[in-house]
Backbone as CSV, one residue per row, in Angstrom:
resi,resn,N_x,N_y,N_z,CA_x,CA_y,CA_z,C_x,C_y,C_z
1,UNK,-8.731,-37.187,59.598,-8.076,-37.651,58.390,-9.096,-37.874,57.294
2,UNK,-9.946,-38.783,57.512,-10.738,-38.838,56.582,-11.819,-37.585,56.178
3,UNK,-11.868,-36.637,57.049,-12.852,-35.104,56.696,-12.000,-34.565,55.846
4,UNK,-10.520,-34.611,55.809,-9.303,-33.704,54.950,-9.532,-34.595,53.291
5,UNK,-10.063,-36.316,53.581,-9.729,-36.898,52.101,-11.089,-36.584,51.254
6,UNK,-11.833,-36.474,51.889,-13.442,-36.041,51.739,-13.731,-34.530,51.195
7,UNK,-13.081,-33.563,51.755,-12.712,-32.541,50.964,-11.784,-32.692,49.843
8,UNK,-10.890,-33.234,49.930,-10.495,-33.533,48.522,-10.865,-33.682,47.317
9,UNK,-11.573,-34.746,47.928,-12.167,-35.903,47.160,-13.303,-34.619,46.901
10,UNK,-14.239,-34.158,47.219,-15.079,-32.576,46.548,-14.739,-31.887,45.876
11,UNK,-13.005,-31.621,46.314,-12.850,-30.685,45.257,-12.542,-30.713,43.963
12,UNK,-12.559,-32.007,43.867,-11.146,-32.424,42.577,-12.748,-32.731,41.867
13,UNK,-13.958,-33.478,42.257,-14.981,-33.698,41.436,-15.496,-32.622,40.865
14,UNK,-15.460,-31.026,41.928,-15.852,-29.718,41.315,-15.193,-29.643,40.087
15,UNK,-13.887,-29.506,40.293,-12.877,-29.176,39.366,-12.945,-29.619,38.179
16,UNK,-12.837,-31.362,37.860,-12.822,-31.773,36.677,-13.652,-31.267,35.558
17,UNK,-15.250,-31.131,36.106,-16.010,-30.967,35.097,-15.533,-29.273,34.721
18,UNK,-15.263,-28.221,35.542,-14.971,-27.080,35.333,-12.933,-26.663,34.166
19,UNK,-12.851,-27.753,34.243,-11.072,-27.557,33.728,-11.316,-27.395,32.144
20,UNK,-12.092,-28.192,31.441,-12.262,-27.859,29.989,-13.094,-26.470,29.808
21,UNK,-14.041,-26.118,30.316,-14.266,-24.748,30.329,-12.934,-23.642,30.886
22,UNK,-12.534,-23.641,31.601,-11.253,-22.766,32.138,-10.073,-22.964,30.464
23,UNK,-9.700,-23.930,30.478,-8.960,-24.070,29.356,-9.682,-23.552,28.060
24,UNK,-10.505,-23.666,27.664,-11.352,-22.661,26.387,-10.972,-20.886,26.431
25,UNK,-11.561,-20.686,27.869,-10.944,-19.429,28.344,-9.888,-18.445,27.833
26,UNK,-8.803,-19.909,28.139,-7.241,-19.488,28.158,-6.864,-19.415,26.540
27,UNK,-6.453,-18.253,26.607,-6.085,-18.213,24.746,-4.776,-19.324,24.619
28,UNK,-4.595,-19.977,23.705,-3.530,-20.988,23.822,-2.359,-19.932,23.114
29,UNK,-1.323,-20.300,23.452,0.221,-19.103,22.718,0.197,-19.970,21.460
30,UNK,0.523,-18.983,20.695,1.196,-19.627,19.193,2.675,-19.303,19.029
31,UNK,3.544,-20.039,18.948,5.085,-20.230,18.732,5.291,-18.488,18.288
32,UNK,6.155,-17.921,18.582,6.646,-16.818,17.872,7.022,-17.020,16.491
33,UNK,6.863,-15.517,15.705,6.913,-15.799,14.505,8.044,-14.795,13.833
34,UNK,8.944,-15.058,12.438,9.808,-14.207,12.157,8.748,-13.660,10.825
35,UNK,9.181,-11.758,10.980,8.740,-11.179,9.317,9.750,-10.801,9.154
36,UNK,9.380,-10.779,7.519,10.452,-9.659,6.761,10.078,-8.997,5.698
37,UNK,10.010,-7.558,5.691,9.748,-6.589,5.031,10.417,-5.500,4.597
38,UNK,10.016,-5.182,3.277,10.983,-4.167,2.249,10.218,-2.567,1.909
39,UNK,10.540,-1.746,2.230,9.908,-0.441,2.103,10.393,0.493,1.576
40,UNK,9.449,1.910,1.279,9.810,2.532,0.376,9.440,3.668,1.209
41,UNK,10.019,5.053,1.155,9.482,5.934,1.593,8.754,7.187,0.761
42,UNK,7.469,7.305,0.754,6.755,7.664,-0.044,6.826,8.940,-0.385
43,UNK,7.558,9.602,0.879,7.304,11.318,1.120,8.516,11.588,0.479
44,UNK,9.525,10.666,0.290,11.277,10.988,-0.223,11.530,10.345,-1.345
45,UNK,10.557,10.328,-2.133,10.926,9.493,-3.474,10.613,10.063,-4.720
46,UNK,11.440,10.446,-5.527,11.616,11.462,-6.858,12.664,10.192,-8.031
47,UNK,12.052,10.026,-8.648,13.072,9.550,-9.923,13.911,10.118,-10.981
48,UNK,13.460,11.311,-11.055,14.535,12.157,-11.884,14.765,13.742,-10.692
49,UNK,15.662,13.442,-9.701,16.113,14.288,-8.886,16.808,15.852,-9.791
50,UNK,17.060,16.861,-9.014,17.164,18.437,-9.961,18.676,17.789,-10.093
51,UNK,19.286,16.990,-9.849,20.594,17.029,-10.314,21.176,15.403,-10.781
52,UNK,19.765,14.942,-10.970,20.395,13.615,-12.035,20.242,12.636,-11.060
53,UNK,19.939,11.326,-11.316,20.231,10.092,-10.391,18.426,10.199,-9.789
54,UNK,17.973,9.568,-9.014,17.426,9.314,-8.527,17.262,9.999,-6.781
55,UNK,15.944,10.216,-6.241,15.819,10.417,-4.974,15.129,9.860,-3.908
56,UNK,15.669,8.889,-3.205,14.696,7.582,-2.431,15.288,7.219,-1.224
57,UNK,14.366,6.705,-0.291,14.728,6.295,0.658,14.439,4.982,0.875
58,UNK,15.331,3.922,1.215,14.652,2.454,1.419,15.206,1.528,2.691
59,UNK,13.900,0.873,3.154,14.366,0.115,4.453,13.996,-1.073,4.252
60,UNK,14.262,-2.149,5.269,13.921,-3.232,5.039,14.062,-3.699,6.866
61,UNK,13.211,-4.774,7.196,12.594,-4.955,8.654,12.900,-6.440,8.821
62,UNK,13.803,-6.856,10.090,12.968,-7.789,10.444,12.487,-8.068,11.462
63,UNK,11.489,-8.953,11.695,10.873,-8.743,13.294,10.688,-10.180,13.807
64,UNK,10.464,-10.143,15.183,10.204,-11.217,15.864,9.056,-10.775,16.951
65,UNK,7.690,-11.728,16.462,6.249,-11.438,16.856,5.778,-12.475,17.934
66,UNK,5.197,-12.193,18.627,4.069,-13.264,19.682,3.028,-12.573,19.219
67,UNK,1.842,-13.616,19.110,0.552,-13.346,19.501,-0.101,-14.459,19.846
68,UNK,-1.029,-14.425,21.042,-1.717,-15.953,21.645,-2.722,-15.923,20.528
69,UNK,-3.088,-16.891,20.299,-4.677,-17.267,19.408,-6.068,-16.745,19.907
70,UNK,-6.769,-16.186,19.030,-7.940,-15.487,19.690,-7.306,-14.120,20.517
71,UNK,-6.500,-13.492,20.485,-6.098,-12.600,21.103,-6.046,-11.024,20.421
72,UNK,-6.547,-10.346,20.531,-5.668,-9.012,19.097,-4.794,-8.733,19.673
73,UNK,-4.364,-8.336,20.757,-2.826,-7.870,21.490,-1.571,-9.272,20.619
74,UNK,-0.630,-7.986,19.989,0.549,-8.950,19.921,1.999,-8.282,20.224
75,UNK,2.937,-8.809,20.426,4.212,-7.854,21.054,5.043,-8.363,19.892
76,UNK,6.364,-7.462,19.483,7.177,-7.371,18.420,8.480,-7.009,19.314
77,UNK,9.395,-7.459,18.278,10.704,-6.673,18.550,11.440,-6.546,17.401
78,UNK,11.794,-5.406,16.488,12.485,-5.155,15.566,13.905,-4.440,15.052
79,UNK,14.078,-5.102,14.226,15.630,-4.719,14.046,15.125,-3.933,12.153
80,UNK,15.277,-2.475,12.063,15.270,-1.975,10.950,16.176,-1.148,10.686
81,UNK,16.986,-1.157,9.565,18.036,-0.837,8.383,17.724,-0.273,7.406
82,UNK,18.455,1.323,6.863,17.849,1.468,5.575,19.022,2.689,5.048
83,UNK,19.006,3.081,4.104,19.557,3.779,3.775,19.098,5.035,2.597
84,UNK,19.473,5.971,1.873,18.874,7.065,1.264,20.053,6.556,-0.265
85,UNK,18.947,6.899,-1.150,20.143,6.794,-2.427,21.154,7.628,-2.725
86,UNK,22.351,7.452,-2.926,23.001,8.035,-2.792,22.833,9.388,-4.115
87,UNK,23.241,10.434,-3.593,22.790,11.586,-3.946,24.860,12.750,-4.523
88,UNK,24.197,13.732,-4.838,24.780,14.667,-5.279,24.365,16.080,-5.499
89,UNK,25.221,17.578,-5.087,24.592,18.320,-5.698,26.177,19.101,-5.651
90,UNK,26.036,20.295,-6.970,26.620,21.546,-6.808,26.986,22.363,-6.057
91,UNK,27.871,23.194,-5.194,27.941,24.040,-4.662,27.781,25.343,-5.720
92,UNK,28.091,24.962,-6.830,28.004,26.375,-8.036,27.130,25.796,-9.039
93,UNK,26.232,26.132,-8.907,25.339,25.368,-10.118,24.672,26.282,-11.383
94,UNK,26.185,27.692,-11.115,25.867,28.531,-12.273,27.087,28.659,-12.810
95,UNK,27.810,27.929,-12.433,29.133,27.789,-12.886,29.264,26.103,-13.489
96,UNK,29.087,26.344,-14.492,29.467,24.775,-14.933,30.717,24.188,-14.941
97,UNK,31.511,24.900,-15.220,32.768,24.983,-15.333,34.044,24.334,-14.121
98,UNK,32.907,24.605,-12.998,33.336,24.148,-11.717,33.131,22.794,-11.313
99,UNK,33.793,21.909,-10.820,33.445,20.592,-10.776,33.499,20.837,-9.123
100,UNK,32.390,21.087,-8.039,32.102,21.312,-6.805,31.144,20.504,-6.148
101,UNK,31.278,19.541,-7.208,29.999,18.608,-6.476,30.180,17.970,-5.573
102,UNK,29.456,17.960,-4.146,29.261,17.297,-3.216,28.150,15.589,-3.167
103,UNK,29.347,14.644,-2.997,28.189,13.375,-2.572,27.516,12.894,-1.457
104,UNK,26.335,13.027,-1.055,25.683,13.208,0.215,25.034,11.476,0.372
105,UNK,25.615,11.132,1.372,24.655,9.841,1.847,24.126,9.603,3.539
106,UNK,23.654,8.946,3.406,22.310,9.094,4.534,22.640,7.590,5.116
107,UNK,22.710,7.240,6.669,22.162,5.581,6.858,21.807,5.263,7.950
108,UNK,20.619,4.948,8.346,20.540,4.558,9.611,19.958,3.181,10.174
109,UNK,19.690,3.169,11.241,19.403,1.452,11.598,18.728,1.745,13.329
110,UNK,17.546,0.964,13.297,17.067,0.913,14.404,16.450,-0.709,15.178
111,UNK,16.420,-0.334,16.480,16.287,-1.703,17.141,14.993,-1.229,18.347
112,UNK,13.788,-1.878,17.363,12.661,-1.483,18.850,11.810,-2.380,19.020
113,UNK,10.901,-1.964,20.037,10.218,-2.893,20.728,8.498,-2.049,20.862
114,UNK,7.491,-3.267,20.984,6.396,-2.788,20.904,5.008,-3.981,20.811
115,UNK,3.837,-2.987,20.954,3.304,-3.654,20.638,1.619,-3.980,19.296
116,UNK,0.786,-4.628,18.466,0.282,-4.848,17.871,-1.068,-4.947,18.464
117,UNK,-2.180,-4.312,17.918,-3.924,-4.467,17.734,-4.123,-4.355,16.675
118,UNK,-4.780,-6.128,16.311,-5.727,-6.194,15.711,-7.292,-5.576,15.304
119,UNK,-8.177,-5.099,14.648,-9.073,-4.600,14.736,-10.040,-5.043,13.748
120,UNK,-11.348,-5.413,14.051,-12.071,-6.105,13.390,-11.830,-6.674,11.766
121,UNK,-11.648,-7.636,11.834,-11.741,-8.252,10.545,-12.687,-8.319,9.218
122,UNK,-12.148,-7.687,8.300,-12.636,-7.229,6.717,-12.558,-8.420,5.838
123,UNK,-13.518,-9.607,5.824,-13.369,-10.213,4.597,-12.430,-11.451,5.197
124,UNK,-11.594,-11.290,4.531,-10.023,-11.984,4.951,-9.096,-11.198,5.888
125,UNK,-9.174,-9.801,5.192,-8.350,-9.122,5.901,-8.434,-8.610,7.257
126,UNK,-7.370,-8.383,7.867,-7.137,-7.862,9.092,-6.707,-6.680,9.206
127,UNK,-6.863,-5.311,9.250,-6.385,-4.289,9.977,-5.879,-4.297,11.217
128,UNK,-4.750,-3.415,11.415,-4.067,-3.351,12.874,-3.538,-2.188,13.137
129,UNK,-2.990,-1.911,14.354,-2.447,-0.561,14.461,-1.253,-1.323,15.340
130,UNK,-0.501,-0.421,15.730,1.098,-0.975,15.852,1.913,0.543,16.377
131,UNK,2.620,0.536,17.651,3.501,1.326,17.787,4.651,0.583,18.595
132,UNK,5.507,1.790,19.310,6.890,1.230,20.099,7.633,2.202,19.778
133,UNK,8.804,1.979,20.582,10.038,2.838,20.923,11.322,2.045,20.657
134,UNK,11.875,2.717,20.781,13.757,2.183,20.876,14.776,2.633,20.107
135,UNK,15.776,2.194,20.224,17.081,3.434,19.847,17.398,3.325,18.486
136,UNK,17.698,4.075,17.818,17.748,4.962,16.612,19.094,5.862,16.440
137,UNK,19.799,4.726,15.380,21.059,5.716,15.181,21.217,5.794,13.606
138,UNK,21.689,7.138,13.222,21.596,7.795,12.312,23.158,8.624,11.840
139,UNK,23.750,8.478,10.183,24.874,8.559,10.049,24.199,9.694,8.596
140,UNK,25.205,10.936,8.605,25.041,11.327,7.427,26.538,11.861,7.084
141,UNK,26.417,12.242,6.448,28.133,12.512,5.476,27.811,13.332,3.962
142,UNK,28.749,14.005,4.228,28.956,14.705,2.725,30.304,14.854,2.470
143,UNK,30.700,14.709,0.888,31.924,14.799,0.824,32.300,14.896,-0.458
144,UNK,33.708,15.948,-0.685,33.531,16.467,-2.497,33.172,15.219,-3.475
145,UNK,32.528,15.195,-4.291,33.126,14.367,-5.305,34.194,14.069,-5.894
146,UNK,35.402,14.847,-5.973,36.309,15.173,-6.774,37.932,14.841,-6.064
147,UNK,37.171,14.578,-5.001,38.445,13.852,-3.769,38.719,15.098,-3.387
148,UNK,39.217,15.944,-3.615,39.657,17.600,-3.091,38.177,18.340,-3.002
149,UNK,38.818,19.244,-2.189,37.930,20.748,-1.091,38.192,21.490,-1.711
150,UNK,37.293,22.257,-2.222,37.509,23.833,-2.312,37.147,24.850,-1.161
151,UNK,37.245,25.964,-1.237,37.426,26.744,-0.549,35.551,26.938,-0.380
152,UNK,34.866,26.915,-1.500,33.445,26.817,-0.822,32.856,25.541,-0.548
153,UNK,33.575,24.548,-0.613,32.601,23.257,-0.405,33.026,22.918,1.849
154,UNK,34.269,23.775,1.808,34.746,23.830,3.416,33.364,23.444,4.683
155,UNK,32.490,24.105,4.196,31.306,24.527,4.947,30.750,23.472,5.266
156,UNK,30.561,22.865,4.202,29.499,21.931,3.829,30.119,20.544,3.871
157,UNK,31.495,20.580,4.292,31.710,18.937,4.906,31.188,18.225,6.022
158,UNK,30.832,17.548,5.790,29.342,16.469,7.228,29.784,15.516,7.397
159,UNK,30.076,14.837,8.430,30.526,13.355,8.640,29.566,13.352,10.236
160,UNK,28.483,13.104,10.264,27.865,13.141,11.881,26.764,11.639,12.071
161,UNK,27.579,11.307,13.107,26.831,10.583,13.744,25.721,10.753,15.303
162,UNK,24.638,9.967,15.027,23.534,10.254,16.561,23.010,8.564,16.697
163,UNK,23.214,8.861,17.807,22.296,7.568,18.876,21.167,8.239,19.601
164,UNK,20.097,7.942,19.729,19.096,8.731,20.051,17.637,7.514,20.382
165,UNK,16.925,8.546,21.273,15.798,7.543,21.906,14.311,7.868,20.986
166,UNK,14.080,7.381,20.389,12.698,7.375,19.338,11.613,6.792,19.615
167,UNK,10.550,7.061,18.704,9.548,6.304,18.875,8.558,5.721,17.289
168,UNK,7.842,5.122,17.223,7.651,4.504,15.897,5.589,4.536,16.235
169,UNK,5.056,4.751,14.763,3.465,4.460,15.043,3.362,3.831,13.534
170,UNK,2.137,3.163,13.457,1.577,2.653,12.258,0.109,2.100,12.151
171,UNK,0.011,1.771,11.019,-1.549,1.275,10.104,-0.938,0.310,9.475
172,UNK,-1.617,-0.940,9.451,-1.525,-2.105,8.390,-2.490,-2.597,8.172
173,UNK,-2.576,-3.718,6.956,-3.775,-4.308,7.014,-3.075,-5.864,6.340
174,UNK,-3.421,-6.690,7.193,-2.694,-8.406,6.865,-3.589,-9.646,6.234
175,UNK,-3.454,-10.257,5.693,-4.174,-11.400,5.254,-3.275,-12.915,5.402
176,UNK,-4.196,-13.970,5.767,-3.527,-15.109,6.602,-3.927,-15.684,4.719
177,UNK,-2.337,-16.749,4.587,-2.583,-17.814,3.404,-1.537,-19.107,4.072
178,UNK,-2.499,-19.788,4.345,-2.287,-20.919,4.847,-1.218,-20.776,6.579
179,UNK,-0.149,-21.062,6.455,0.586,-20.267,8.005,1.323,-19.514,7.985
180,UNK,1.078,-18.443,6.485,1.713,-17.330,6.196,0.991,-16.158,6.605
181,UNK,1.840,-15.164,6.984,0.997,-14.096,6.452,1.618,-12.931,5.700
182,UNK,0.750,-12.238,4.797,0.923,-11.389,3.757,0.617,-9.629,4.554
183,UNK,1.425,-8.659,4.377,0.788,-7.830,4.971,1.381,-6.334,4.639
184,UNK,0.778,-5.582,4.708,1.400,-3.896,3.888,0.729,-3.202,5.172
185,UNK,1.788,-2.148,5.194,1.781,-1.501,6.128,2.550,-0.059,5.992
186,UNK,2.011,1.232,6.408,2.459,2.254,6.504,2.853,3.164,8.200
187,UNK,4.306,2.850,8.269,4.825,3.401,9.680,5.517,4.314,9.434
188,UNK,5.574,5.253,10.435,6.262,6.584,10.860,7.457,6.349,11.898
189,UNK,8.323,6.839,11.692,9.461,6.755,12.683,9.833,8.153,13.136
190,UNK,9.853,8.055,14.160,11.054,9.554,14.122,12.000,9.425,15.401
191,UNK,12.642,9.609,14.954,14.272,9.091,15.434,14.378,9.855,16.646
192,UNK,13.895,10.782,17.057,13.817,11.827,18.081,13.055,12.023,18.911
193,UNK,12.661,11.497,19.937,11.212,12.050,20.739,11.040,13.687,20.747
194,UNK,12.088,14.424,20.792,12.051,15.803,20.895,11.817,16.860,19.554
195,UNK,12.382,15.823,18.185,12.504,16.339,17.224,11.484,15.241,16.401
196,UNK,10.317,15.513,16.615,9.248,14.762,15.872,9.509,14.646,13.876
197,UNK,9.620,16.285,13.607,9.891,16.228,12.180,10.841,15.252,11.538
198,UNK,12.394,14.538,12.394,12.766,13.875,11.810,13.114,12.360,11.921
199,UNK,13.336,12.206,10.857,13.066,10.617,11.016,12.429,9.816,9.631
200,UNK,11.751,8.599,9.106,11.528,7.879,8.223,10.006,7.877,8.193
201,UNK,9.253,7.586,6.961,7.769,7.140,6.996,7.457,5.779,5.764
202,UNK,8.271,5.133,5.809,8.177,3.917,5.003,7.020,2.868,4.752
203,UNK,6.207,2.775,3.867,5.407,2.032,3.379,5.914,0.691,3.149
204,UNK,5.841,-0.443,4.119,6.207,-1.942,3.909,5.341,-2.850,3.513
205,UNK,6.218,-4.165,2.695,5.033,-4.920,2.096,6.123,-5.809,2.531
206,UNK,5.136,-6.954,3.450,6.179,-8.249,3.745,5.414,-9.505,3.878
207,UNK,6.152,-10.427,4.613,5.759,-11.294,4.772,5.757,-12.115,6.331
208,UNK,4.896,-13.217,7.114,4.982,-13.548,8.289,5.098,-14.897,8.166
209,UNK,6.475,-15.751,8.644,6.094,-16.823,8.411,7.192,-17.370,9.695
């Protein structure tokens, strides 16, 4: 009995002095955090489009982040929404005379998951890189302007919807102000693992708080 309290009694004296070093170790968690960010897509954006109105694509993010302190690994999960400005074009655009215009709109919305590296720190700033996956659904539509079909706009009626498995990559660079953070970032989406070409590349500027 007393050889079992005697070991004890050793180990717990090892221990104590060793527990504040072990705890230094341990990165402590910091509470999860919500962002929200507004984007523009750089590759789809024209202000005086060939047929009037504007040509843009815009999303907006929000996310829910972990990262432990002292750590660069951080994990995300996001919910992003966006839509294309709404648009128009001619089916006869040598015929003026013809009122054949088609209104084309675009919308989709995605829900993914992933994760964040930090990479050496600039100044204040932080650079990071950032990817993930998850599902990606996508709505497009076309439809006369004029409430009625003609006989050539037949073709060109679109109402299609996709659910689809994607994947997402990016570059940012963040700066901490006080227990905010400030941060711009340029990500790629593409809605398709198979069909890389399509999909979003939105430039975001948000916020972490």
């Amino acid at each position: 009995m007393h050889f079992r309290h005697v070991i004890a009694a050793s180990s717990l004296a090892l221990a104590l002095p060793l527990a504040p070093a072990l705890a230094q170790d341990v990165p402590a968690p910091e509470p999860p955090k919500w962002s929200l960010a507004l984007g523009v897509d750089p590759t789809h954006l024209n202000l005086q489009s060939r047929d009037g109105g504007i040509d843009a694509r815009f999303v907006a993010n929000l996310t829910r982040s972990w990262q432990s302190a002292h750590s660069s690994w951080g994990r995300h999960v996001s919910l992003m929404v966006g839509s294309d400005a709404p648009t128009s074009f001619s089916t006869e655009p040598d015929n003026p005379q013809c009122n054949c215009s088609m209104n084309v709109s675009r919308h989709y919305a995605a829900l993914t998951a992933g994760l964040s590296y930090d990479l050496p720190r600039l100044s204040r700033f932080t650079p990071y890189l950032k990817g993930g996956t998850g599902l990606y659904y996508e709505h497009f539509k076309s439809v006369p302007a004029s409430g009625f079909i003609t006989s050539g706009q037949l073709p060109l009626l679109t109402d299609r919807r996709e659910l689809s498995f994607g994947a997402n990559a990016g570059f940012g660079v963040k700066a901490r102000f006080g227990s905010h953070e400030f941060f711009v970032e340029q990500m790629l989406h593409a809605f398709n693992v198979r069909h890389l070409n399509r999909g979003v590349y939105p430039l975001n500027i948000g916020f972490r708080f």
